[in-house]
C-alpha positions, -999 to +999 in steps of 0.1 A: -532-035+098-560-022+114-588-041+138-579-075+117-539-068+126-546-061+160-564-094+167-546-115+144-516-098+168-535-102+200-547-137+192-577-132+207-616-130+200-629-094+200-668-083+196-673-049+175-707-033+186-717-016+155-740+005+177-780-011+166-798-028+192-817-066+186-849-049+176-836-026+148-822-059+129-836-048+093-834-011+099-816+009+076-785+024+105-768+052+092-736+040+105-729+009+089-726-001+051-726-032+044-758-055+049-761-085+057-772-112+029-770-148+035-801-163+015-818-167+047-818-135+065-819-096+053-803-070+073-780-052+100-756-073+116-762-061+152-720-070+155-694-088+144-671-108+162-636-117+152-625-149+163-589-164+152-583-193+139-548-210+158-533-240+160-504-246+188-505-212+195-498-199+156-523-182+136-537-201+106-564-176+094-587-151+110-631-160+112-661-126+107-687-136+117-716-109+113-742-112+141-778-102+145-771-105+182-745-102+207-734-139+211-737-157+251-712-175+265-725-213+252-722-198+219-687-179+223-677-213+237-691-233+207-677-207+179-647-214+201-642-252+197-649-245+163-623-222+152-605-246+174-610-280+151-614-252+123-571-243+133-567-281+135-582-292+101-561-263+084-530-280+099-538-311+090-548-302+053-515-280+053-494-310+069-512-334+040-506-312+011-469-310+023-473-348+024-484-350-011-457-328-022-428-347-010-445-377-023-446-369-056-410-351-055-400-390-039-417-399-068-399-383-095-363-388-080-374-426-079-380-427-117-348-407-120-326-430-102-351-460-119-340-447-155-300-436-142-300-475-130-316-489-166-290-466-187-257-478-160-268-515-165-272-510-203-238-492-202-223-522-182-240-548-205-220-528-239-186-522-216-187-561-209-196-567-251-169-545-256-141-560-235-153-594-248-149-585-284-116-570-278-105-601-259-118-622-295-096-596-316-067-598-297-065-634-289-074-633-334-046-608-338-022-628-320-032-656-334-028-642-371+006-622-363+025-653-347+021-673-376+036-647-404+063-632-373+074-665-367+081-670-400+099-633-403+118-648-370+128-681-386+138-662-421+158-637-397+177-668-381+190-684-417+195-646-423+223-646-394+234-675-397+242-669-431+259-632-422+281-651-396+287-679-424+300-652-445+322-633-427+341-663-409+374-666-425 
């Protein structure tokens, strides 16, 4: 909105004259509020220029600089190259905290898979105690039920042979 949305639109620098020459810097101007206090200096800023801060042609944030003069051409040209490494500093730290983010989310899903790997190998480790104690059983139950069935199966054969004993004539 505004001067700010129309150069962070425009992408462009843009110097507002607020209207007080260089030799009135300190002079209370009727037409301007807000003074200028930055430790070393009292007063009017004679302008302010609005430079934007881009990187690969997309805005990354928006430099006011108040001015006690109107800046020359070696200084537009350094405040320039500034906003310049300014833009390329904010991709950078954007592009690192991005970085750091998907590094630590790598990170978690590492110890997840880490801690999904520990709980399958302990699962395999009880499935394998598991089958082996029901291979012991078995081969124990078979063991124990051939003796007595073979007994039940011999008893069963005198058992017959009796029955057919019996009814032949």
């Amino acid at each position: 909105e505004g001067l700010i949305g129309q150069i962070a639109q425009d992408k462009r620098p843009k110097l507002v004259q607020l209207g007080c020459s260089k030799g009135s810097v300190g002079n209370y101007i009727d037409d301007v509020d807000d003074e200028l206090d930055c430790g070393i200096l009292e007063g009017y800023p004679f302008a302010v220029y609005y430079v934007p801060i881009l990187f690969s042609g997309d805005l990354r944030g928006l430099m006011e600089l108040g001015m006690i003069h109107s800046p020359n051409d070696i200084q537009r040209g350094f405040i320039a190259q500034a906003a310049e490494h300014l833009g390329i500093s904010l991709y950078a730290s954007e592009q690192y905290a991005e970085t750091q983010q998907a590094l630590r989310i790598t990170q978690e899903k590492s110890q997840l898979l880490e801690q999904k790997s520990t709980e399958l190998r302990m699962a395999m480790e009880e499935t394998k105690r598991a089958t082996k104690a029901k291979s012991i059983f078995l081969a124990n139950m078979s063991h124990e039920l051939r003796t007595p069935l073979n007994a039940i199966l011999g008893y069963s054969e005198m058992l017959l042979e009796d029955l057919g004993h019996m009814h032949d004539p």
